[in-house]
C-alpha positions in Angstrom: 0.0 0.0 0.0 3.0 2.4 0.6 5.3 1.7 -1.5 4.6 4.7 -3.6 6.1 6.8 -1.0 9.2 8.1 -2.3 12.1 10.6 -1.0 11.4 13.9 -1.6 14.5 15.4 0.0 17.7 16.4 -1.8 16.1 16.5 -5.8 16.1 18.7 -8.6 14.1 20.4 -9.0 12.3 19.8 -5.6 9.2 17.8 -4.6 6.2 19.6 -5.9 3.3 20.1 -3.3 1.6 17.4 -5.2 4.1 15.0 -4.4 4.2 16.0 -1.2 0.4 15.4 -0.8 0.9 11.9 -2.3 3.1 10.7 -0.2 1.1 11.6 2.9 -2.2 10.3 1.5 0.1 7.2 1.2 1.1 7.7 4.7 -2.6 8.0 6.1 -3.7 4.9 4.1 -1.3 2.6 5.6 -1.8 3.9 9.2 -5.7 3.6 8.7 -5.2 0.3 6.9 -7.8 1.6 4.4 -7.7 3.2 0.9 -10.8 5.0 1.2 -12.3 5.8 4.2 -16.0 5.7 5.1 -18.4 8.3 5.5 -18.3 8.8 9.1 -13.8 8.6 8.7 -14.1 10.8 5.6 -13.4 14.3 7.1 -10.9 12.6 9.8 -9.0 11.0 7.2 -8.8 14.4 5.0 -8.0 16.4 8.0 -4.7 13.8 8.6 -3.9 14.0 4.9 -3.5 18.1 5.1 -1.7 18.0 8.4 0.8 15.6 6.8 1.2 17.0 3.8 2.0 20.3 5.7 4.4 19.4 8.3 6.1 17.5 5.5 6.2 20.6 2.9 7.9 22.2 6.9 10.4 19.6 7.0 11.7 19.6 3.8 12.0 23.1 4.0 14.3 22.9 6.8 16.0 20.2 5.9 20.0 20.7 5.0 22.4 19.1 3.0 25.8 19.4 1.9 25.6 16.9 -0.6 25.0 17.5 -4.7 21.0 17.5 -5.6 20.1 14.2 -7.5 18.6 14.6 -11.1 14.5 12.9 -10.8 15.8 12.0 -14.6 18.8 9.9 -13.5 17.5 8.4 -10.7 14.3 6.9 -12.5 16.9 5.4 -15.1 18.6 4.1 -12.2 15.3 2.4 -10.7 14.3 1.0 -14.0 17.6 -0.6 -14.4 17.5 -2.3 -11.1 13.5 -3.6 -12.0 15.0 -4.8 -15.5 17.6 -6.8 -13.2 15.4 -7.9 -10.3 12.6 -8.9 -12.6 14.4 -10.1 -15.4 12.6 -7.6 -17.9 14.6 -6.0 -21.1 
């Protein structure tokens, strides 16, 4: 269910707030243990999702590094090469 959430920190160009609210929807779904919440959850479950989504856009805002900014580009070349190894696709 969560294995959508990705890192966000340290990329160029950074996370969008989209991303952002991804990952914490993902977050929210696998604390729940539901993908969709019922009617009486609904506005709980929302509420969660904006929290996260906020203190996450705070964190990675404060968040330092010394190290070089990886390329979203060459790091999805990198992912598909290891899924081409792992499961044995061209």
């Amino acid at each position: 269910m969560c294995r959508n959430i990705r890192t966000l920190h340290n990329f160029e160009p950074h996370a969008t707030s989209e991303e952002v609210h991804a990952a914490a929807l993902q977050y929210v779904r696998k604390v729940s243990g539901s993908t969709k919440p019922s009617k009486a959850n609904e506005d709980a479950f929302e509420a969660a999702v904006h929290e996260i989504a906020h203190i996450t856009q705070h964190l990675l805002d404060a968040l330092v590094t010394h190290a070089p900014a990886k390329h979203r580009d060459e790091e999805a070349a990198k992912a598909r090469a290891r899924a081409a190894v792992r499961f044995g696709t061209a």
